[in-house]
C-alpha positions in Angstrom: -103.9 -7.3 -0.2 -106.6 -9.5 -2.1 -109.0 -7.8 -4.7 -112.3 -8.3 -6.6 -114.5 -7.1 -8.9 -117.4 -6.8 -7.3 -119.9 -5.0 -10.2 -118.8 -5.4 -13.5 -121.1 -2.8 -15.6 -121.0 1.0 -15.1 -120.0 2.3 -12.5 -117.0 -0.7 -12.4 -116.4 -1.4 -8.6 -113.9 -3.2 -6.7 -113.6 -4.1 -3.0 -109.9 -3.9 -1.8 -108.9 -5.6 1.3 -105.2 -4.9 2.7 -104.1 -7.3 5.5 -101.9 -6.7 8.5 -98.9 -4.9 7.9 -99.9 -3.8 4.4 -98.2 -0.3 3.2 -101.5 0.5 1.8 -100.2 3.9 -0.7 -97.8 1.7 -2.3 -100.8 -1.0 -2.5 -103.2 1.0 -3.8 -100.7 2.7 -6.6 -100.1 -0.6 -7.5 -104.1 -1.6 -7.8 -104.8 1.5 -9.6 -101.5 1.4 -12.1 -102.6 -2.8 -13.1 -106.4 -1.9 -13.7 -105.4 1.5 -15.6 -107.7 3.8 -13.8 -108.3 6.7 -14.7 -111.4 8.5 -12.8 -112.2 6.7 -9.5 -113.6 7.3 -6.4 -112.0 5.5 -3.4 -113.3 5.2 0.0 -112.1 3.1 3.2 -112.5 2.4 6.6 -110.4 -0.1 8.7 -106.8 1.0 10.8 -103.3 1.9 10.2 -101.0 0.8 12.9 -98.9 4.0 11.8 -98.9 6.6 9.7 -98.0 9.6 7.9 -100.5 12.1 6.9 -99.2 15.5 5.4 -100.6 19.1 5.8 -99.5 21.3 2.6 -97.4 24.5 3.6 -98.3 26.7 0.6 -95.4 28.9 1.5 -93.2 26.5 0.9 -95.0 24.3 -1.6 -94.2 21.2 -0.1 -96.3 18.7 2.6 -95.6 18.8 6.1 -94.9 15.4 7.6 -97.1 14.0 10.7 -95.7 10.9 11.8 -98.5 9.1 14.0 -96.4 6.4 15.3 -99.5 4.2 17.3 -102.5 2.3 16.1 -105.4 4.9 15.2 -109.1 3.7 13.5 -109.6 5.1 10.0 -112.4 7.3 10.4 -112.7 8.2 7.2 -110.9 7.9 3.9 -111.7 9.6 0.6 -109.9 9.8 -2.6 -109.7 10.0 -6.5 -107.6 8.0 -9.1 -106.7 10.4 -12.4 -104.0 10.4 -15.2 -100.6 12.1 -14.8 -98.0 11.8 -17.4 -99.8 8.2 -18.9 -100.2 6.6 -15.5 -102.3 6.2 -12.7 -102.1 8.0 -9.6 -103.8 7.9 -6.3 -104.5 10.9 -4.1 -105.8 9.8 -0.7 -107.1 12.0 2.5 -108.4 10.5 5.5 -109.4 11.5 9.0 -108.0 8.9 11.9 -109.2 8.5 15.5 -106.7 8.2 18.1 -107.4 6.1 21.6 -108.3 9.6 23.5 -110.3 10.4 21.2 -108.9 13.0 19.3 -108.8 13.3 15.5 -106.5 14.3 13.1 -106.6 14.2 9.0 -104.6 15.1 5.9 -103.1 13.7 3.0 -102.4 10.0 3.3 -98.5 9.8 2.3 -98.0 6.5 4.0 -99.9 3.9 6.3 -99.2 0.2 7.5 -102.4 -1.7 8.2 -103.5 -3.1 11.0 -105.3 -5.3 11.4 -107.7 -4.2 7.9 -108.7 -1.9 5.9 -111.7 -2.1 3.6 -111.3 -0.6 0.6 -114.1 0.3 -1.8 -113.1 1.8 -5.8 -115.7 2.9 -8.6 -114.6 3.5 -11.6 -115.6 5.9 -14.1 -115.5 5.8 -17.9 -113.9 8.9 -18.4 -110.1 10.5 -17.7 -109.1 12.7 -14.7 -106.1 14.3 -16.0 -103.7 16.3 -13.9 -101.1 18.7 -14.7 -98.7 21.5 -12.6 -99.7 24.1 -11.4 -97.1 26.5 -10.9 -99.1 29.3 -8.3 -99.5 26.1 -5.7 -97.0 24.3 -6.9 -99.6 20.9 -7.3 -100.5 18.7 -9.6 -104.3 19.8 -10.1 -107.1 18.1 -12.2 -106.9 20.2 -15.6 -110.9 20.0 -16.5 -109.6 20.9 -19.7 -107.5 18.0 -20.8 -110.3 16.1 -18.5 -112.8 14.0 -20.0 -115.6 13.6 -17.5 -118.4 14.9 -19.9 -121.1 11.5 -20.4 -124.2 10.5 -22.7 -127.0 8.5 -21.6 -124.6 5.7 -22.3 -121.9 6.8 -19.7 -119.5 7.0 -23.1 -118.9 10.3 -25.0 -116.3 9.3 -27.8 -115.9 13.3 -28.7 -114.7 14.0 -25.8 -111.4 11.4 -26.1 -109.2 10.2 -28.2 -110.2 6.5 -27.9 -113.4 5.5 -29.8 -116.2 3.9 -28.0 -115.6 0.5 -28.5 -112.6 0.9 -27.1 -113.9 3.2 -24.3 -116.6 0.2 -23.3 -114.4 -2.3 -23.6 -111.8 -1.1 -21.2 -114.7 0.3 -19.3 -117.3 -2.8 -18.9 -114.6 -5.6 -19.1 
């Protein structure tokens, strides 16, 4: 996996690429943990060689495996980057075409690259923040511990507890 800044004002960006045989939900954790995100947007396209989307059984409050054990294009990929418990974490869905054509999408839980995928992340200068909740049994965005509010700036100090220097600094580094 090789990274880079590729905009360094608001909105930060980065362009990701994972190589062959890249676990790309550990890789992006990992990105996404060392940068401290906290409110990004990710998008991809590229293809997994295999992998494991999940479909959440709300009876049971837990994800349904779907092992797709062949190569598949990554149609589409779409996530977000908030704040649980101090640190980052990455929640990834993606749609991925199969050789006949069909399509099938869910909740990335893993995926080994093959022989890229193109990563694009824009970061925000605010926090997602996520907490349980106990009806789905998920860990939602709480809009109320959230700070996503901005001035003309893109920085609303009253709306977290870091200042704004310290917001800009982390923000526009």
């Amino acid at each position: 996996m090789k990274a880079k800044m590729i905009y360094d004002r608001f909105p930060v960006t980065y362009a990701i690429v994972f190589d062959e045989g890249d676990e790309f939900t550990e890789g992006m954790k990992r990105f996404a943990q060392e940068h401290n995100l906290a409110a990004s947007r990710i998008t991809a396209i590229g293809s997994f060689s295999d992998v494991t989307i999940g479909y959440y059984d709300r009876s049971r409050k837990e994800f349904k495996e779907i092992p797709i054990q062949e190569q598949v294009e990554v149609l589409s990929l779409l996530g977000d980057v908030s704040v649980e418990d101090s640190r980052s974490v990455v929640h990834v869905h993606c749609v991925i075409g199969k050789s006949d054509g069909t399509a099938h999408g869910g909740h990335v839980l893993n995926a080994h690259v093959w022989p890229t995928l193109e990563v694009i992340v824009t970061e925000a200068p605010a926090h997602l923040k996520r907490k349980h909740d106990p009806s789905t049994g998920l860990m939602l965005i709480d809009m109320d511990q959230s700070t996503v509010q901005k001035t003309q700036t893109g920085i609303s100090p009253e709306i977290s507890d870091e200042g704004e220097e310290e917001i800009a600094e982390r923000t526009f580094r």
